[in-house]
Each structure stands twice: as structure tokens, then as C-alpha cells.
N, C-alpha and C positions, 0 to 999 in steps of 0.2 A: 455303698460308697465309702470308700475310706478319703477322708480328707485330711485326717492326722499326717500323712506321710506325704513330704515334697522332694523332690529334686532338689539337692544344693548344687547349681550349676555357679562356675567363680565366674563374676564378671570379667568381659574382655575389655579392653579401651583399643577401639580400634585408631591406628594408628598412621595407616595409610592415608586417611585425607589429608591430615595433620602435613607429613612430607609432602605431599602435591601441593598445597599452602605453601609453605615454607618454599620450595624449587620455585613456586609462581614470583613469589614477592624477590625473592635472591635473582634471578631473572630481570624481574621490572628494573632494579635497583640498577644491575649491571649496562641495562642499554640506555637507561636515563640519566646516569652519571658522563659528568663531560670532563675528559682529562684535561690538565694545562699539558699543553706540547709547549715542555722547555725547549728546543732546539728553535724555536719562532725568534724567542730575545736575543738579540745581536749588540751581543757586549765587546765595548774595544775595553778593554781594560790598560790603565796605565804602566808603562815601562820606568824603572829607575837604572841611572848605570850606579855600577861601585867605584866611580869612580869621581872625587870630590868636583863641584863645581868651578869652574874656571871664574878669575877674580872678576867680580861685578865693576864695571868701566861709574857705574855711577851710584853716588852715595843712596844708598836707600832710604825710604820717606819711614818712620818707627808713629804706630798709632796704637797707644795702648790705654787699653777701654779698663778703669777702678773698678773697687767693689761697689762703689754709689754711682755708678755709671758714668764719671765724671771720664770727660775725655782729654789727653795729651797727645799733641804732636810731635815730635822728632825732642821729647822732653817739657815740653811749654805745656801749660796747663790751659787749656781753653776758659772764656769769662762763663761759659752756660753750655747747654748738654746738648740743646738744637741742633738738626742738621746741617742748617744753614752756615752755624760757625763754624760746623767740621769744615762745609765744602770749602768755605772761605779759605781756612787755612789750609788748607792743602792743597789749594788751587794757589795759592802765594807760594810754598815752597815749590813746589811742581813747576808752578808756569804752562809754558805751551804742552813740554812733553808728558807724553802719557807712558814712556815704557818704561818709566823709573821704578822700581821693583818698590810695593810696600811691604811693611811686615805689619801685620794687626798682632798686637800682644794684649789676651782681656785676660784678667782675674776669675779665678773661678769661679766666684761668689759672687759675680757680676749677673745684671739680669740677661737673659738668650735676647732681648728684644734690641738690648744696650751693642752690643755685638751682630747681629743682622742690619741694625739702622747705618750704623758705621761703612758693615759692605754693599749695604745700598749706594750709600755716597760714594763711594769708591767706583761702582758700578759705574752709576749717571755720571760721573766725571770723563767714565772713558778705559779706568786703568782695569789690565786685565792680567797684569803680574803681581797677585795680591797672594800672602804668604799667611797663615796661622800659626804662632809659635806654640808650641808645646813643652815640655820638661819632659825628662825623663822619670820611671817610678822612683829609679834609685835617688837621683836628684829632689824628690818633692818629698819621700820621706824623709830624710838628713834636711830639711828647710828648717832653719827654728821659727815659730810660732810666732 
């Protein structure tokens, strides 16, 4: 017997199961996966004309919310931040009607909650011609400090 001498056979890695693995699980995945079908959401999306708006028939209600959340009406400074004083005065300026257009002007620096409270009251009052003013970039950079 000689037992000195072997066969160097190279190992193989068989490979085959491996892809049958891999096609099973790439399979599972494809018919277990659930698309979003975007064409379901039914968006109306708003229209602008370019063309300026025609003169407002009545003086707009001006509610502009500080950095300390303090609020003013049409200029006046309310005595306290409550919603009650909001409603109150702008239920004094207003009166009966509701389609008096507002404009809410808050500060940047104001809290989100200061600004939400406001169009709540706006809301419950009734008014649904309510405006958010904005600035321009060019405008807020050139602001001095």
C-alpha cells in the first residue's frame, strides 16, 4: 500500500443552490411588495391668473402675530395673547360679516403654535378669506437687523 501519495483534487463551491436561493428570495420579495398606485390621488391643484387682483370693495382685517407671540389687530396691540381677546376683537372690527378678507402677518421668530391659535379663531369665527403674508428673499435679505 502506498499511502504516501494522494490525489490533489481543488475544491469546487458549488454554486447552483446558492442562485436557486437567491431567484427564490428575489421572487418572494417581488410578489410580496405592494406598489403605491399614484394615479388613485385625485389632486385639484390650485390655479393663479397673471393677472393683478381687482380692487378689494372692503378694507382688510391686518392680524400680525410678534416674536413673543403677542398679537395686533389692524395695528392695536391686544391686552393678553388668549384667544378669546383675539376673537373679541375681530369680531368688533368685522361685525356680522364674514367675507372681509384677513391678512395674518407673524414674525419668523414667532412660535408655529402663536400662528395656528390665530387661524383657529379665524376659523371658528367663520372667515375663510384668510391670507399669510410672506416677503420676498430679496426683500428679507436687504431687512436691516
Amino acid at each position: 500500500m502506498n499511502l504516501t501519495r494522494r490525489s490533489h483534487e481543488e475544491p469546487e463551491l458549488n454554486l447552483i443552490s446558492l442562485v436557486d436561493v437567491v431567484l427564490l428570495l428575489l421572487i418572494f420579495f417581488m410578489v410580496s411588495t405592494t406598489f403605491v398606485d399614484e394615479s388613485r390621488i385625485k389632486l385639484q391643484l390650485p390655479q393663479a391668473s397673471a393677472k393683478p387682483a381687482a380692487e378689494q370693495q372692503k378694507d382688510p382685517i391686518e392680524i400680525a402675530v410678534t416674536a413673543s407671540g403677542e398679537y395686533r389687530v389692524n395695528g392695536q396691540t391686544l391686552i393678553n395673547t388668549s384667544p378669546a381677546t383675539l376673537s373679541a376683537a375681530v369680531s368688533r372690527i368685522a361685525g356680522e360679516s364674514r367675507d372681509i378678507p384677513i391678512t395674518l402677518r407673524a414674525d419668523a421668530r414667532t412660535t408655529h403654535q402663536s400662528v395656528v391659535t390665530a387661524m383657529d379663531v379665524l376659523g371658528r369665527l367663520g372667515f375663510r378669506a384668510i391670507s399669510i403674508a410672506t416677503v420676498n428673499e430679496e426683500q428679507a435679505g436687504s431687512a436691516p437687523d
